[in-house]
C-alpha positions as CSV (number, residue, x, y, z in Angstrom):
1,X,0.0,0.0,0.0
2,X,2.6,2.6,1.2
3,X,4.6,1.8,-2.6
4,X,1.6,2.3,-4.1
5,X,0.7,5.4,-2.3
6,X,3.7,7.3,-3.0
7,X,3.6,6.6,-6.8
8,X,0.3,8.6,-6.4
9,X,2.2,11.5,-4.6
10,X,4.7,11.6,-7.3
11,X,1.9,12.1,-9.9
12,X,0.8,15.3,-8.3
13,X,-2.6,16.6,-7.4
14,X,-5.0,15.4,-9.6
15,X,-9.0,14.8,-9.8
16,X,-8.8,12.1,-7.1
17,X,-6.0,13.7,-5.1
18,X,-5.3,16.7,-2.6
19,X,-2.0,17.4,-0.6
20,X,-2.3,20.0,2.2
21,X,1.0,20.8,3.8
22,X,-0.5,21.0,7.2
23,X,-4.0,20.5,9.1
24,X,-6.4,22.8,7.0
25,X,-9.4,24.6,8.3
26,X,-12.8,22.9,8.6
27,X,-14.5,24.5,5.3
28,X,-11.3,23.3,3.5
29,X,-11.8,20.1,4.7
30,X,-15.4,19.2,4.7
31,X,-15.5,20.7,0.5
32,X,-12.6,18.7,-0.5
33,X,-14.3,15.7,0.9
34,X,-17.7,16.7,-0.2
35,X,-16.3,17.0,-3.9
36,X,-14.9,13.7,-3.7
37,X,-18.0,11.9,-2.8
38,X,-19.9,14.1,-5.5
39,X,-17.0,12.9,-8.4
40,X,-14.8,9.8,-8.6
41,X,-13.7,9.5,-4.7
42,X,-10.3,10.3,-3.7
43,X,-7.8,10.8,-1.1
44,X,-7.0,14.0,0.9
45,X,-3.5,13.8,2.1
46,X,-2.6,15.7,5.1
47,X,1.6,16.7,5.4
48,X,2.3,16.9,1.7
49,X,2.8,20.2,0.5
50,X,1.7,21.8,-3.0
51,X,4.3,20.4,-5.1
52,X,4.6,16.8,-4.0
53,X,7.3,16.7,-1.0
54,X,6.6,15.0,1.9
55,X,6.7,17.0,5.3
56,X,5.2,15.3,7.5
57,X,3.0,16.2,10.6
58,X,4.7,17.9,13.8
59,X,6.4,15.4,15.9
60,X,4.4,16.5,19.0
61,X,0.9,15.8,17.2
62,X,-1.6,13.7,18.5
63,X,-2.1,11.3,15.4
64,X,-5.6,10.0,17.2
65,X,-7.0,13.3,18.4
66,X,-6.3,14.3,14.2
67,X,-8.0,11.5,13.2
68,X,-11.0,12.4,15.7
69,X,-11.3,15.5,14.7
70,X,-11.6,14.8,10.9
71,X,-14.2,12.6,11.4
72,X,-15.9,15.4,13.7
73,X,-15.5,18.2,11.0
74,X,-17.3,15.6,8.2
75,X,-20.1,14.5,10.4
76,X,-21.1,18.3,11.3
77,X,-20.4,19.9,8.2
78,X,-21.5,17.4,5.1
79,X,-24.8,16.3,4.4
80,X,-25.4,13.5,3.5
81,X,-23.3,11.3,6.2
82,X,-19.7,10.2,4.7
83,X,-17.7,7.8,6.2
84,X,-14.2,8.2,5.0
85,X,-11.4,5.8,5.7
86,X,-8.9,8.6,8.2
87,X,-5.4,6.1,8.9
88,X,-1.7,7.1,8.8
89,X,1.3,6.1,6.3
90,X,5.2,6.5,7.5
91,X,7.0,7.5,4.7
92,X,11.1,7.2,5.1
93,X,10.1,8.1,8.6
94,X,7.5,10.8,8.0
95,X,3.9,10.4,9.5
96,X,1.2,11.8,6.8
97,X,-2.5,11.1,7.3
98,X,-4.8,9.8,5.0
99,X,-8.4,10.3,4.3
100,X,-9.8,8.3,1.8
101,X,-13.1,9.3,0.2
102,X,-15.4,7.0,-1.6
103,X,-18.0,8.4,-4.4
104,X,-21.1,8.6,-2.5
105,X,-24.8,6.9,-3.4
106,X,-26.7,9.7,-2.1
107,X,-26.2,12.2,-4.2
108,X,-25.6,15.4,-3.8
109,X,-23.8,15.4,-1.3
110,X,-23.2,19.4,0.3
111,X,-21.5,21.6,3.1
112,X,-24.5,21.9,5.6
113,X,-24.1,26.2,6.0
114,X,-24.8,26.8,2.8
115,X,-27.2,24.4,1.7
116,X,-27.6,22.3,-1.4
117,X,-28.1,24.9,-3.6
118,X,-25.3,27.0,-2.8
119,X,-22.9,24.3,-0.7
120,X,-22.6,21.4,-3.1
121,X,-19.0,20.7,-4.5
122,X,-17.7,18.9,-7.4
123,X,-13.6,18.0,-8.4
124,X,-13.1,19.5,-11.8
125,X,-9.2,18.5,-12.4
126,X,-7.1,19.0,-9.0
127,X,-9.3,22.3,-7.8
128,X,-13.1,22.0,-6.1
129,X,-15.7,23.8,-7.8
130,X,-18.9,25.1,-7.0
131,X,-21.7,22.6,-9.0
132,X,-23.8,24.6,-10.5
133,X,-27.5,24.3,-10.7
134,X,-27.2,22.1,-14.0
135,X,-24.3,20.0,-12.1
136,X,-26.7,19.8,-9.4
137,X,-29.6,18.0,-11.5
138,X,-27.2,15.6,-12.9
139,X,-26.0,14.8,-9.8
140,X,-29.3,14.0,-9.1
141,X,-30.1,11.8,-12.2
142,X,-27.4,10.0,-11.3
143,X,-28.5,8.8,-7.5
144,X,-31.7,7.7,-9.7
145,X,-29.7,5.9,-12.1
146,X,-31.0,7.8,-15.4
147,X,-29.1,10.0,-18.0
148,X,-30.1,13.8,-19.2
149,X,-31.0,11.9,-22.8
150,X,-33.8,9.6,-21.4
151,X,-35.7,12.4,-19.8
152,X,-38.7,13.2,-21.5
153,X,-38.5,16.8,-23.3
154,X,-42.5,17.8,-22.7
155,X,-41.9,21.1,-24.8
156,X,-41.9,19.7,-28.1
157,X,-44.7,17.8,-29.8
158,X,-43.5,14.6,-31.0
159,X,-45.3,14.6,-34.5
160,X,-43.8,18.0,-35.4
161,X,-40.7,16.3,-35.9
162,X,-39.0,14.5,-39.0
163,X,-37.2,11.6,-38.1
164,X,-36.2,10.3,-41.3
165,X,-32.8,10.8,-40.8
166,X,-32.9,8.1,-38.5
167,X,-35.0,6.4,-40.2
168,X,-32.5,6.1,-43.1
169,X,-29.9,5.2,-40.6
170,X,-31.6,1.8,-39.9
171,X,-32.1,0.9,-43.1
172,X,-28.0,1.9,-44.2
173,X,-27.9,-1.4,-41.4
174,X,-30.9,-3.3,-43.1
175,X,-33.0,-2.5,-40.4
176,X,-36.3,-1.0,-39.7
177,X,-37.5,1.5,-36.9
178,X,-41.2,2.0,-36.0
179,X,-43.1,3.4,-32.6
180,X,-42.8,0.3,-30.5
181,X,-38.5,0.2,-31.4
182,X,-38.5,3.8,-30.8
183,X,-40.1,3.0,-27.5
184,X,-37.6,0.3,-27.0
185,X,-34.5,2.6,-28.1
186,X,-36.2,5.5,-25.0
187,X,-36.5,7.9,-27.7
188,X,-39.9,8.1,-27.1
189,X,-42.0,8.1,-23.7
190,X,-45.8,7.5,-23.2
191,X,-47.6,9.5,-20.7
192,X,-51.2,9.6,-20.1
193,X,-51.6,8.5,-23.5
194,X,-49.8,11.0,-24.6
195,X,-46.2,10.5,-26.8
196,X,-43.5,12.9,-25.5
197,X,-39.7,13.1,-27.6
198,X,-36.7,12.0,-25.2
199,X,-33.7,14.7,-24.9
200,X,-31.4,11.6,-26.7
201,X,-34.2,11.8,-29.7
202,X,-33.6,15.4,-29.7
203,X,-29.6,15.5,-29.4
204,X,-29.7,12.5,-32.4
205,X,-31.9,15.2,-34.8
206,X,-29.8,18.1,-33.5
207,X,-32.5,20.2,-32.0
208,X,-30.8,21.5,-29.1
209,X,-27.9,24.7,-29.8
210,X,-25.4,22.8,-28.8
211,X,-25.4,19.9,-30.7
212,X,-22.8,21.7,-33.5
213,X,-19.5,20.6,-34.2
214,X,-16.9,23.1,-35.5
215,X,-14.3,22.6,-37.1
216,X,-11.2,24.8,-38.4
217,X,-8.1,24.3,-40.3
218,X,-5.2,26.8,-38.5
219,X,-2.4,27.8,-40.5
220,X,1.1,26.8,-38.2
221,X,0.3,25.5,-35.2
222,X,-1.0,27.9,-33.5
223,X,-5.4,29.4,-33.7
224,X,-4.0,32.4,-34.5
225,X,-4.7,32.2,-38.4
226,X,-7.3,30.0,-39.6
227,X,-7.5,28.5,-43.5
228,X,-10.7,26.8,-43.5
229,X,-13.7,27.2,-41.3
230,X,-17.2,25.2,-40.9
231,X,-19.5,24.5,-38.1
232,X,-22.1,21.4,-39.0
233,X,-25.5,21.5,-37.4
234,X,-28.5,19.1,-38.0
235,X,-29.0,15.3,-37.3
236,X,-25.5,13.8,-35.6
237,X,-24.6,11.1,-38.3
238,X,-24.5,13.8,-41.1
239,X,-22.4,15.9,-38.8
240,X,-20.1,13.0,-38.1
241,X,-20.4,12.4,-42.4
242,X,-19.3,16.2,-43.0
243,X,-16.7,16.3,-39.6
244,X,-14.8,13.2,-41.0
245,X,-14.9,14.7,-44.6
246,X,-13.5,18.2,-43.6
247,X,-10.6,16.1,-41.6
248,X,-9.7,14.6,-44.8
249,X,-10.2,17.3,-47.2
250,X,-7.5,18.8,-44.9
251,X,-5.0,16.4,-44.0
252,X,-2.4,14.9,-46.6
253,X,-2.8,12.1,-48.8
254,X,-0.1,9.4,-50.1
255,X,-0.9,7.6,-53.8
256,X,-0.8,8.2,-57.3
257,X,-3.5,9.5,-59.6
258,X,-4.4,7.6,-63.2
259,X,-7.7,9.4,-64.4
260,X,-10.1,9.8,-61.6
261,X,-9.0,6.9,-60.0
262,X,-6.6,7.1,-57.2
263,X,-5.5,4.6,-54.5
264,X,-5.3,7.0,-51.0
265,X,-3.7,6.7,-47.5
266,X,-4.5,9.3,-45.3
267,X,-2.1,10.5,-43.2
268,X,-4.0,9.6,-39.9
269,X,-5.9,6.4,-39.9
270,X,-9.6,6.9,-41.1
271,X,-10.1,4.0,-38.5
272,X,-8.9,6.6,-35.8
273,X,-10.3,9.7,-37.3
274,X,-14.1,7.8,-37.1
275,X,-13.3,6.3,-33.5
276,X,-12.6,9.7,-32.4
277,X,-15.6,11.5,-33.1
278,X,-17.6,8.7,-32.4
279,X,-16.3,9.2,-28.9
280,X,-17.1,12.9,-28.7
281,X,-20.3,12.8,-30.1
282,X,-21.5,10.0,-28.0
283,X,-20.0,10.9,-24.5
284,X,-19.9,14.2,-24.4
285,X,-21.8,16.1,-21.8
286,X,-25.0,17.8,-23.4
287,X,-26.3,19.6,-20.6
288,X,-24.4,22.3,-20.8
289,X,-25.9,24.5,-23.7
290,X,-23.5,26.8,-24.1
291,X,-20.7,24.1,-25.3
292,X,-20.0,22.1,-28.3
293,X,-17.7,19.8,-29.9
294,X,-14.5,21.9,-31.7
295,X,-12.3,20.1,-34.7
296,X,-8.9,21.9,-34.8
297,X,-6.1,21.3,-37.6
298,X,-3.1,21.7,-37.0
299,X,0.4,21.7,-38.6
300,X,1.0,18.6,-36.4
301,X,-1.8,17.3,-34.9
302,X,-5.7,16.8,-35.0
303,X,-7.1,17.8,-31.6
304,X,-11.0,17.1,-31.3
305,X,-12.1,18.5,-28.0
306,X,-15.4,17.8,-26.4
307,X,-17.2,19.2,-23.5
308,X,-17.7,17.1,-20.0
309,X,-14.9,15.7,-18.1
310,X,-14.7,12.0,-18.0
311,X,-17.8,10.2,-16.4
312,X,-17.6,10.7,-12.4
313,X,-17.3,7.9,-11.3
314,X,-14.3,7.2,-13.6
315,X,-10.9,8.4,-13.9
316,X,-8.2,8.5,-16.6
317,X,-6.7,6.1,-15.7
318,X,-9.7,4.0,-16.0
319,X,-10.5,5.2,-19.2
320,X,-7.0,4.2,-20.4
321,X,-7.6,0.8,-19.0
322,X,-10.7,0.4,-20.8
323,X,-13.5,0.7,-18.5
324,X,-16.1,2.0,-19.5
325,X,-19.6,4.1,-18.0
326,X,-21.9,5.5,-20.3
327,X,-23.2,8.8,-19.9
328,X,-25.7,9.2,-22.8
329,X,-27.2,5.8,-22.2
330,X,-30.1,6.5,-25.2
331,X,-27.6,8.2,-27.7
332,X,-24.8,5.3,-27.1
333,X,-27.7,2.7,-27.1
334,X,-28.6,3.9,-30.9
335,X,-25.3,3.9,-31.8
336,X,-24.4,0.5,-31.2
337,X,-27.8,-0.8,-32.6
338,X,-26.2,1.3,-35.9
339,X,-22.5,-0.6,-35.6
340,X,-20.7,2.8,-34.7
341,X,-19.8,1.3,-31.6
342,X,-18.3,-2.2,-31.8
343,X,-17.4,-2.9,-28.2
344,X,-18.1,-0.9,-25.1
345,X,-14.6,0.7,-23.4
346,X,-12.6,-0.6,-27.0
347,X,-12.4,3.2,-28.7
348,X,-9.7,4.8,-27.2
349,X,-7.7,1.7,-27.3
350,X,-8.7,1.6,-30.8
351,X,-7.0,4.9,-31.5
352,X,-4.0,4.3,-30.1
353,X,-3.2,1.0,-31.5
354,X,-4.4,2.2,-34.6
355,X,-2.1,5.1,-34.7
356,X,1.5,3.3,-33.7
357,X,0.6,0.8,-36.2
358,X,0.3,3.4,-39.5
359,X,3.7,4.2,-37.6
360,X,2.7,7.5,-35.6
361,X,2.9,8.7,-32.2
362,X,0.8,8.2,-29.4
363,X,-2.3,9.8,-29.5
364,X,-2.7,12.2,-26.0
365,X,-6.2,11.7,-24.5
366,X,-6.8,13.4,-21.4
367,X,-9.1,15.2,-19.4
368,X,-8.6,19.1,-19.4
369,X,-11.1,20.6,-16.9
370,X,-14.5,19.5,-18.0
371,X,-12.8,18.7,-21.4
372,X,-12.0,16.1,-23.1
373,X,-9.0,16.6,-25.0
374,X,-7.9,14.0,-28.3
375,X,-4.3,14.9,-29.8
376,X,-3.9,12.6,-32.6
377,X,-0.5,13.8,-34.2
378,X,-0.3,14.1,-37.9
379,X,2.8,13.1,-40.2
380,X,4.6,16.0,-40.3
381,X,7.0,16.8,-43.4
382,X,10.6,18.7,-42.9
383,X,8.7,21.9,-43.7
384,X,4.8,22.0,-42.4
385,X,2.2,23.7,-44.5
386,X,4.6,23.3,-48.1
387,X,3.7,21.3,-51.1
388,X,4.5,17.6,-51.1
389,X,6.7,17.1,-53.9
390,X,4.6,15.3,-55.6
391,X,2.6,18.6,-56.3
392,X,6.0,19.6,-58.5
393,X,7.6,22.8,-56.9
394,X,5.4,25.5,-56.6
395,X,6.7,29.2,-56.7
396,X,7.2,30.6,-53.0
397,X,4.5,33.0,-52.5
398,X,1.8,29.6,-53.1
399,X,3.9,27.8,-50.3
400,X,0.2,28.7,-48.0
401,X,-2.0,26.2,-50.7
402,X,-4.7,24.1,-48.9
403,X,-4.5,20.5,-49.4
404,X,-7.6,20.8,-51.3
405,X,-5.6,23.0,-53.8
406,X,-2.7,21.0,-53.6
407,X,-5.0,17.9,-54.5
408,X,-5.9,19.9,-57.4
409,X,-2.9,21.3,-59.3
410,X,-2.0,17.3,-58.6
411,X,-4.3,16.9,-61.4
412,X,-4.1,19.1,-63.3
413,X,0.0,18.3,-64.1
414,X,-1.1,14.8,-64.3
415,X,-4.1,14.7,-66.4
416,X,-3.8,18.7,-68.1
417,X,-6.8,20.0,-67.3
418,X,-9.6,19.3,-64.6
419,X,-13.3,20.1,-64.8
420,X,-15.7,21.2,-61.6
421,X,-17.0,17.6,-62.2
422,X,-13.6,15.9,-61.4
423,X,-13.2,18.4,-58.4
424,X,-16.4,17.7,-56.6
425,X,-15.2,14.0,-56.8
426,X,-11.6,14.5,-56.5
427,X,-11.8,16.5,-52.9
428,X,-15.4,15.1,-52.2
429,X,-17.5,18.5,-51.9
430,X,-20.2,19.6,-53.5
431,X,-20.8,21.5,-57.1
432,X,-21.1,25.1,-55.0
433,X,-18.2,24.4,-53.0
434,X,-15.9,23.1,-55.9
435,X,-16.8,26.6,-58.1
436,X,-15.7,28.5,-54.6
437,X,-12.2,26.9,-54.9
438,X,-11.9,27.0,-58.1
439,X,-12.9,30.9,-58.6
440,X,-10.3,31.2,-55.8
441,X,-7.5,29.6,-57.1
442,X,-8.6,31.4,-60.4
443,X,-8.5,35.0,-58.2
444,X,-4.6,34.2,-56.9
445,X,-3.7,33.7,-60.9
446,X,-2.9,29.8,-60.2
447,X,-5.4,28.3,-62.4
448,X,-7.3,29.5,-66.1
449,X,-11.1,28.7,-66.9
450,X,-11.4,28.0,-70.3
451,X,-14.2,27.2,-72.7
452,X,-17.8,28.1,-71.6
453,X,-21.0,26.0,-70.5
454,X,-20.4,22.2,-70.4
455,X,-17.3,22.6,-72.1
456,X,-15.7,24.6,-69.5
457,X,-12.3,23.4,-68.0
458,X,-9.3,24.4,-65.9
459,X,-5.5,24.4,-66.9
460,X,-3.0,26.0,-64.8
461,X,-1.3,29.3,-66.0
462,X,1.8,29.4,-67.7
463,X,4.3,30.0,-64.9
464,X,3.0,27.3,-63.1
465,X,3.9,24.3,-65.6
C-alpha cells in the first residue's frame, strides 16, 4: 500500500487527489471531501505540501485526536453522512494522514451552512468547484440511475418532428424502426396516452444549440490564423459524415492518380479519425448548452475537444484501461444498434493502436477541466504547411496552398486540365463548394477557366507548368 501510495504523490494533485502541507481549516476540509464523494472518490493527504514533498506532521501531534477531529469536521459539516477511511502512512520516517473518500450513493452530497443549492462541490481536475444548478440535476439523475437523454422533453410535440434521418440510418444497417423500437430505443416516452420526444431523440436530430460541431483548419500550429472554417449542425450522423470529410479534405494524402482513380492513404488512420468523433459525439456532456464539440487542424496534430470531463465515477486512468460508464445511455444505445460502436470501453484503445501501427505517435487523451481533450499527431513533413513534392515545386508566395488546392494542381500536371465535375469528386465537396475553390484559385492567378457551359475546364497558367 505505502509503494503504491507514494507513486500517487509523485503524480501530483490530480481529480482524485489533494495534498495540504499542514491541518487545513474545517471549510477546507469538509468541501474537499464533499467534492470527492460528489466525483470519482479520492484521497485527501494531510503533510504533503503543494508540489509533492513529503513533510510530515509535527512530531508532538496527537495522530488519534487528528484523526477524531476529521471525522468530527465531516459528520457536522457534510450532508449526507460520509464515512471516510482517516489512517496514517510512515513515509522514510514521515507520518502523513490519509483520508480516503469513496464516491457517494446519495447524491448530492453538500456543506451543511450553505445548503444544497449554494454548498454542493464537485472536483473539476485538481481544484473544487462550486456545482452549479445544472451539475446539481445531474447529480441527481445519477443517485436515480438515469441519464439527461432519457428524460422526456414535454416542450416539443413529437409529431412535429421528422425523423427520417434516423430512419434512413436503420435501413443503411438493413433494419427498420417503428413506434414500438423507438419505444424500446427510449426515444420516445408515453404518458397519459400521450407520446413525448426523449432529450437523446432530440440530441440525435440536432434540436438542441449545442449539438454543433466546428471545425477549423489553422495555419502553423497555432489558432492564431485559420485557412478553413465550418460549423455542422443538424442530425449527428450527417455531422459525423461532414466532420470526417472536412478532416480529410484537410489532412495529406499518399498515392498516385491515373484518371479519376486514385489509391489514397491518409495521413492519420480513417479508423482513428471515425473512432474519435464517435467518442465525442457519443460521451460528451450535453447539458451544458453553451458548449459544443470543436475540430482543430493543425500543422502537427488533429485535436477534437469535447465538453464534460470524464464520467464521475471514472478516472483517466480508468478510461485508459478500458473501462467504460456510459453517460448518454439513449444516444450510445442507438449507436451500437447502428454498428458505430463495436465494443463498449474498445475506442480509445482503438485509437492508439491504430495510430502506432500506421507508424505515428501516441495519441494524447486526457481530461482538461470539463474537457476532453484528443491529440492525434499528424505526419509531419521537414517543412509543415509546403507542397509535397509530388505537387512539383510551386513558386514561393503559393507555399500557403490548402490541401484541397494542392490535390488539385495534382491533377491538373497529371491529367492537363480538370473540370468542376472531377473536383467535386476528387476533394469530395459539392458543385457550389468546388466553383468556390476553383474561382479562388482562379482570383490568386494559379489556375485558367477555359471554354464556356459544359465545355468549360481548368488548366494552370503558364508559370506554373
Amino acid at each position: 500500500m505505502i509503494v503504491s501510495l507514494i507513486d500517487e504523490i509523485k503524480n501530483g494533485e490530480s481529480k482524485t487527489l489533494e495534498f495540504k502541507k499542514e491541518f487545513p481549516n474545517n471549510e477546507s476540509i469538509a468541501k474537499t471531501v464533499i467534492a470527492f464523494s460528489n466525483t470519482s472518490g479520492g484521497k485527501l493527504i494531510i503533510g504533503v505540501d503543494n508540489n509533492g514533498k513529503i513533510i510530515g506532521l509535527k512530531e508532538n501531534v496527537d495522530i488519534f485526536d487528528l484523526q477524531d477531529k476529521i471525522a468530527s469536521i465531516i459528520y457536522d459539516d457534510c450532508y449526507p453522512n460520509i464515512i471516510p477511511e482517516i489512517y496514517t502512512a510512515n513515509i522514510d520516517g514521515k507520518i502523513i494522514i490519509v483520508v480516503e473518500v469513496f464516491r457517494g450513493s446519495l447524491l448530492p452530497y453538500y456543506f451543511k451552512k450553505e445548503g444544497k443549492n449554494n454548498g454542493t462541490y464537485i472536483r473539476i481536475g485538481a481544484t473544487n468547484r462550486k456545482a452549479s444548478y445544472d451539475n446539481i440535476l445531474e447529480l441527481e439523475r445519477q443517485k436515480r440511475n438515469i441519464s439527461f437523454d432519457e428524460e422526456i422533453n414535454y416542450d416539443v410535440d413529437f409529431y412535429s418532428l421528422d425523423i427520417s434521418p434516423i430512419r434512413l440510418e436503420f435501413e443503411k444497417v438493413g433494419k427498420q424502426i417503428d413506434m414500438e423500437k423507438l419505444k424500446n430505443l427510449k426515444l420516445i416516452k408515453e404518458e397519459n396516452g400521450k407520446i413525448y420526444p426523449t432529450n437523446g431523440l432530440l440530441i440525435l436530430l440536432g434540436k438542441y444549440e449545442n449539438c454543433t460541431i466546428k471545425c477549423a483548419r489553422f495555419k502553423g500550429k497555432t489558432m492564431d490564423i485559420f485557412l478553413d472554417k465550418k460549423d455542422y449542425n443538424g442530425d449527428l450522423f450527417s455531422q459525423l459524415e461532414k466532420a470526417e470529410s472536412f478532416i480529410k479534405n484537410h489532412i495529406n494524402l499518399r498515392g498516385e492518380i491515373k484518371g479519376l482513380q486514385r489509391t489514397d492513404t491518409y495521413e492519420i488512420p480513417i479508423e482513428a479519425i471515425r473512432e474519435a468523433l464517435i467518442n465525442a459525439v457519443v460521451h460528451r456532456d450535453y447539458t451544458n448548452m453553451g458548449r459544443d464539440i470543436k475540430v482543430g487542424i493543425y500543422d502537427d496534430i488533429l485535436n477534437i475537444v469535447s465538453p464534460g470531463g470524464f464520467p464521475s465515477t471514472l478516472t483517466e486512468k480508468d478510461i485508459l484501461e478500458g473501462r467504460s460508464e456510459v453517460r448518454n445511455k439513449v444516444i450510445a444505445r442507438v449507436f451500437k444498434e447502428l454498428n458505430y460502436i463495436e465494443q463498449w470501453g474498445s475506442g480509445i484503445k482503438r485509437i492508439k493502436s491504430t495510430c502506432l501501427k500506421y507508424g505515428l505517435k501516441e495519441p494524447i487523451i486526457k481530461e482538461t477541466g470539463d474537457f476532453v481533450d484528443v491529440e492525434i499527431y499528424r505526419e509531419v513533413p521537414e517543412s509543415a504547411g509546403k507542397v509535397p513534392e509530388s505537387a512539383g515545386k510551386v513558386p514561393e508566395k503559393y507555399r500557403d496552398l490548402s490541401e484541397q488546392e494542392i490535390r488539385i494542381i495534382e491533377y491538373i500536371k497529371n491529367n492537363g486540365k480538370i473540370t468542376s465535375k472531377e473536383v467535386e469528386k476528387l476533394i469530395g465537396v459539392k458543385n457550389r463548394r468546388a466553383r468556390e475553390i476553383l474561382k479562388e484559385m482562379i482570383d490568386r492567378k494559379i489556375i485558367t477557366r477555359k471554354g464556356r457551359g459544359r465545355s468549360t475546364y481548368y488548366s494552370l497558367k503558364a508559370h506554373q507548368k
